[in-house]
KOLVOVEX-669268 format. One record per residue (C-alpha): x, y, z. Coordinates in nm, 3 decimals, padded with zeros to 5 digits, m for minus. Example, Ala and Ser with C-alpha at 12.3 -4.5 7.8 and 13.67 -1.06 7.14 Angstrom:
<pts>
       xx       yy       zz
   01.230  m00.450   00.780
   01.367  m00.106   00.714
</pts>
This chain:
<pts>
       xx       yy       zz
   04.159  m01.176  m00.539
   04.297  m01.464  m00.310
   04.518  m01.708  m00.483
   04.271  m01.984  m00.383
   03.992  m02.057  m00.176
   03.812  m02.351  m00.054
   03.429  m02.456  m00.043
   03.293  m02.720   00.174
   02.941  m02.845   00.120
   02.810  m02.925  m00.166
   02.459  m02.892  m00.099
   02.194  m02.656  m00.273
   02.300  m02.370  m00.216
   02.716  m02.434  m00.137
   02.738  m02.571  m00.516
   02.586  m02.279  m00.646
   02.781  m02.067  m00.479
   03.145  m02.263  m00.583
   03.040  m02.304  m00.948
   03.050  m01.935  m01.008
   03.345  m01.884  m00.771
   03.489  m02.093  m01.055
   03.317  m01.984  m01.352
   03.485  m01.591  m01.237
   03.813  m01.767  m01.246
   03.878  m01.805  m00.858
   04.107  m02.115  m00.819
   03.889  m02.324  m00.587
   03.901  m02.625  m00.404
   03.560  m02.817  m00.314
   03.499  m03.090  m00.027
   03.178  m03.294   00.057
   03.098  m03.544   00.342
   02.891  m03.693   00.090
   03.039  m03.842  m00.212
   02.916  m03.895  m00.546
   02.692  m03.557  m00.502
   02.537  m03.381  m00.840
   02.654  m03.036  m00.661
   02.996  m03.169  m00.656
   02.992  m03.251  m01.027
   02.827  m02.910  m01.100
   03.149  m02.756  m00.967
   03.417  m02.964  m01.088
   03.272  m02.916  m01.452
   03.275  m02.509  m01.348
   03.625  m02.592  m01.291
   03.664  m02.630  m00.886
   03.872  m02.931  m00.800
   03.753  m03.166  m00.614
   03.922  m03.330  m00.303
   03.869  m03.622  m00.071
   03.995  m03.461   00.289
   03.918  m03.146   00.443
   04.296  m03.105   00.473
   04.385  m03.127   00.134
   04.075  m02.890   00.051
   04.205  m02.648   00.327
   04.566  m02.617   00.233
   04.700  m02.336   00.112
   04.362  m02.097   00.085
   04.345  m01.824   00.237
   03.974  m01.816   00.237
   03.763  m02.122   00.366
   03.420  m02.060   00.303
   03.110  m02.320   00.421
   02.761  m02.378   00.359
   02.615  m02.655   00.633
   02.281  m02.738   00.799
   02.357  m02.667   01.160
   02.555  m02.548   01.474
   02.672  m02.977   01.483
   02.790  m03.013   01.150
   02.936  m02.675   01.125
   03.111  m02.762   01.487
   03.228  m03.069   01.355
   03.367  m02.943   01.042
   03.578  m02.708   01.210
   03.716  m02.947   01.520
   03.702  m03.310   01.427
   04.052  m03.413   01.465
   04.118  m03.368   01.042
   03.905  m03.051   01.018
   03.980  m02.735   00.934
   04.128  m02.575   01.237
   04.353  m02.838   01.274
   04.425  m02.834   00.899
   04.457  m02.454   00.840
   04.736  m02.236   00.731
   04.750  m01.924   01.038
   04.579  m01.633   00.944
   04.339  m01.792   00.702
   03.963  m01.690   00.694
   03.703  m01.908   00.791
   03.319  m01.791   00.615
   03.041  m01.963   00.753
   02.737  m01.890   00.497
   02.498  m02.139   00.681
   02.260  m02.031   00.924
   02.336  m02.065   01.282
   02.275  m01.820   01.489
   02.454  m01.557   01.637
   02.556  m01.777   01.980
   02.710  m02.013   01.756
   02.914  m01.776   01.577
   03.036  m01.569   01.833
   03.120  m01.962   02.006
   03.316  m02.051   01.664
   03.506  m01.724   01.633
   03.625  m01.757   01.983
   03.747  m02.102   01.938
   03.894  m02.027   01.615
   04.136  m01.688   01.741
   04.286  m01.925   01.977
   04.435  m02.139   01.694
   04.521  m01.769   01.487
   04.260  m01.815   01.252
   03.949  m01.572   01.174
   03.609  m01.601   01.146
   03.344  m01.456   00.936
   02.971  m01.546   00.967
   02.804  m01.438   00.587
   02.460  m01.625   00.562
   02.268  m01.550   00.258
   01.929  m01.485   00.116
   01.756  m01.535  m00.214
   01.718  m01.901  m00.239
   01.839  m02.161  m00.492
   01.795  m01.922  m00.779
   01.989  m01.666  m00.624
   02.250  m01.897  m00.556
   02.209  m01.987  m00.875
   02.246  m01.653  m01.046
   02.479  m01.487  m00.845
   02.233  m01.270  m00.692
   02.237  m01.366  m00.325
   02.175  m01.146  m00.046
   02.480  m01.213   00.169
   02.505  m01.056   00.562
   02.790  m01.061   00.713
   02.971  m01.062   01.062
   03.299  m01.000   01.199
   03.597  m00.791   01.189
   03.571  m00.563   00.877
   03.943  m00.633   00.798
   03.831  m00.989   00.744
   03.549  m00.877   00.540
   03.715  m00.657   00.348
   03.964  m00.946   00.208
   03.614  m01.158   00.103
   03.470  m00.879  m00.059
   03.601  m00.955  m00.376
   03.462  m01.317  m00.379
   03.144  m01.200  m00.223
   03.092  m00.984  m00.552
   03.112  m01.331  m00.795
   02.877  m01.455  m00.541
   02.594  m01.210  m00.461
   02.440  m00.904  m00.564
   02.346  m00.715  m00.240
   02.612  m00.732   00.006
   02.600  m00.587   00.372
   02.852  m00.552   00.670
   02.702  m00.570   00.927
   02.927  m00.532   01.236
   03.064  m00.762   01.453
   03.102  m01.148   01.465
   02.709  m01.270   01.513
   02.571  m00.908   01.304
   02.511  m01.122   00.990
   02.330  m01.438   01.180
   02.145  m01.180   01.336
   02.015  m01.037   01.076
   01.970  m01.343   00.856
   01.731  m01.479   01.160
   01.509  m01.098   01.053
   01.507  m01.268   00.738
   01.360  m01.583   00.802
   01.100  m01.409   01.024
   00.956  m01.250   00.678
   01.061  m01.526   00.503
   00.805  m01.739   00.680
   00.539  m01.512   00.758
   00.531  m01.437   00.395
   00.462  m01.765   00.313
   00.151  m01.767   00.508
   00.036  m01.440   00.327
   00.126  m01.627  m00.038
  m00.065  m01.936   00.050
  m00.381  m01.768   00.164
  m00.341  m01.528  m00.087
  m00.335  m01.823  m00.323
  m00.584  m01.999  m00.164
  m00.867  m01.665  m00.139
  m00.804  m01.634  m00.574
  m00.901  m02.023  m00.611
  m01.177  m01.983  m00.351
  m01.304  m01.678  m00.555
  m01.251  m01.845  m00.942
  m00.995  m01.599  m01.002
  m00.660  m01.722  m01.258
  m00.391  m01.747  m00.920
  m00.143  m01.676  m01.229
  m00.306  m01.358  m01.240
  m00.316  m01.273  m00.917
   00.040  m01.334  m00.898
   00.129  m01.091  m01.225
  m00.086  m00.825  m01.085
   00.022  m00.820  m00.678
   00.353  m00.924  m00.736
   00.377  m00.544  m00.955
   00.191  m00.351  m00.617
   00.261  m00.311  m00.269
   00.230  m00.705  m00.202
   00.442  m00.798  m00.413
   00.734  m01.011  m00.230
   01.016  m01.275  m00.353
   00.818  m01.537  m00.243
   00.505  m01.411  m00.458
   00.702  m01.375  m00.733
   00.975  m01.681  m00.760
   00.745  m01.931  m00.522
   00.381  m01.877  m00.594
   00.450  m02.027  m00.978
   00.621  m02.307  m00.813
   00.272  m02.358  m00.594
   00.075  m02.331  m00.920
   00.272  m02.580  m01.062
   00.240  m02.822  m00.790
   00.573  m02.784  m00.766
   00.669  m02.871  m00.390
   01.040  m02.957  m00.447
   01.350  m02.769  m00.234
   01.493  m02.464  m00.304
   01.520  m02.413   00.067
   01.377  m02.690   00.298
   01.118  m02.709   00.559
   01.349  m02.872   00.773
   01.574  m02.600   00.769
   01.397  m02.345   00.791
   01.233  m02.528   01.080
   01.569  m02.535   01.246
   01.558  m02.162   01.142
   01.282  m02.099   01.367
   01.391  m02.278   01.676
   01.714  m02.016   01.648
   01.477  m01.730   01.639
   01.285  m01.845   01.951
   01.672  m01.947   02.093
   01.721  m01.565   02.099
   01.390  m01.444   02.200
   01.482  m01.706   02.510
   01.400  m01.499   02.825
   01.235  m01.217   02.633
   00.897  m01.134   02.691
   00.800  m01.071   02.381
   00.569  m01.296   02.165
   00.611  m01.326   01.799
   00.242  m01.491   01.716
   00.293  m01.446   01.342
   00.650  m01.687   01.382
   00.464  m01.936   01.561
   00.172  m01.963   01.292
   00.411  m02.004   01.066
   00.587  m02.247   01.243
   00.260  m02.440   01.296
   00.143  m02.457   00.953
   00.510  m02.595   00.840
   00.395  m02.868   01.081
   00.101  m02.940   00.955
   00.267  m02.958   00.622
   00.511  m03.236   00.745
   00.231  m03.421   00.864
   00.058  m03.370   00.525
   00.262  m03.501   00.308
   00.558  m03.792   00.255
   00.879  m03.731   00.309
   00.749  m03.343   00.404
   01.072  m03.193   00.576
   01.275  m03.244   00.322
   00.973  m03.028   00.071
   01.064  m02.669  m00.003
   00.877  m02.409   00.222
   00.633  m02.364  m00.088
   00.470  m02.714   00.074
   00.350  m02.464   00.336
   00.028  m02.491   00.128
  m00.060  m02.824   00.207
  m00.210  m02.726   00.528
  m00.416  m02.483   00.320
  m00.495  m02.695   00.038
  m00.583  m02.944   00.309
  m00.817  m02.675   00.478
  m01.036  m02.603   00.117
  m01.069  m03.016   00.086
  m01.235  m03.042   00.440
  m01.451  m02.735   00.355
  m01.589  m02.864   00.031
  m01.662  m03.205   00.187
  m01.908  m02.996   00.461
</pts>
């Protein structure tokens, strides 16, 4: 186990992840942009110490792990004049666990060798709960020396862990996930919609599919959330919007057309237009454009 390791990002899913890196005993440092976050306080009360400048977080680990929205803030992070290549001890790991693509990682890990320092990308799977529990799906990218030393940290972190080959492997992959991730949801909402439609308990529904063939994570952990009107983030429609634009970023000059991607796509639309503030709703909100569907067929 490294000596130390840092976290920065403090968002959803980052602060999960740091609070039981520090609840298994890892010494860890934690860094925000943001100040004053509740994901910050969740992981100094886990026992992570909190610090005001990427260098100080940076210093000393061995392991750098980060959980951002995008390519830009992830870019940023790394190469603003006090980030953490600059600020790095030689040698030291950097994890990227956001989703970015596989471009962008194989960009960053260039970059990165030239100032001696490596690059892992590790995004992860299995939403805020998993984060949460310490049950993530985590897919990662790079050399397997490197992944070998984050192994042990992985384990506090996540359940199912895969190597998947080189730098860009685990973006790859992770952008396979999101396909199913949001075709699913279309398959949950209409699923959810057809029991209301036919005066059958969606609860129901939910026990009995989720225990068959149909059953999915989604069913399971975000059809309650649905039935609950329940519409708040454990993963955003804006991200996974931005995860969509890198699928179709990879698919660029490929002939191949994903129509199920781009339904999905188009029904997270229509839920942004649906509702207030709709972006920053969890993809559960997907059922807005459904829900708004049964209201215009009742009023016929």
């Amino acid at each position: 186990m490294p000596t130390a390791v840092s976290y920065l990002g403090m968002g959803i899913m980052g602060a999960s992840m740091a609070v039981n890196m520090a609840k298994a005993g890892i010494p860890i440092k934690v860094w925000n942009r943001s100040k004053g976050r509740e994901g910050t306080a969740r992981a100094v009360e886990s026992g992570a110490r909190e610090t005001d400048t990427i260098a100080s977080a940076v210093e000393d680990t061995q392991l750098i792990f980060l959980c951002l929205t995008d390519e830009s803030d992830l870019e940023d992070i790394l190469f603003r004049q006090d980030g953490v290549a600059q600020s790095a001890t030689a040698g030291s790991i950097i994890i990227d666990m956001s989703t970015t693509g596989p471009d962008c990682a194989k960009k960053m890990a260039s970059e990165l060798e030239k100032r001696n320092l490596r690059f892992v990308d590790a995004p992860v799977s299995g939403g805020d709960v998993g984060a949460r529990n310490g049950t993530l799906t985590i897919m990662a990218g790079g050399e397997k020396d490197s992944f070998d030393k984050c192994l042990p940290v992985f384990q506090k972190i996540g359940k199912n862990i895969h190597y998947c080959g080189p730098v860009g492997s685990g973006q790859s992959v992770k952008l396979c996930n999101q396909i199913l991730c949001a075709v699913n949801m279309i398959a949950v909402c209409e699923s959810l919609s057809l029991a209301e439609a036919l005066s059958i308990d969606p609860s129901l529904m939910i026990e009995v599919c989720s225990s068959g063939a149909a059953g999915s994570w989604a069913l399971a952990n975000l059809g309650p959330r649905i039935i609950a009107n329940n519409l708040e983030p454990g993963f955003m429609i804006k991200d996974m919007k931005k995860d969509l634009r890198l699928v179709k970023e990879a698919l660029s000059g490929s002939s191949m057309h994903f129509a199920g991607t781009e339904l999905a796509d188009g029904k997270f639309d229509e839920a942004i237009s649906l509702l207030p503030g709709g972006q920053f709703k969890g993809t559960q909100a997907m059922i807005a454009a459904y829900r708004a569907l049964a209201a215009n067929d009742k009023l016929k």
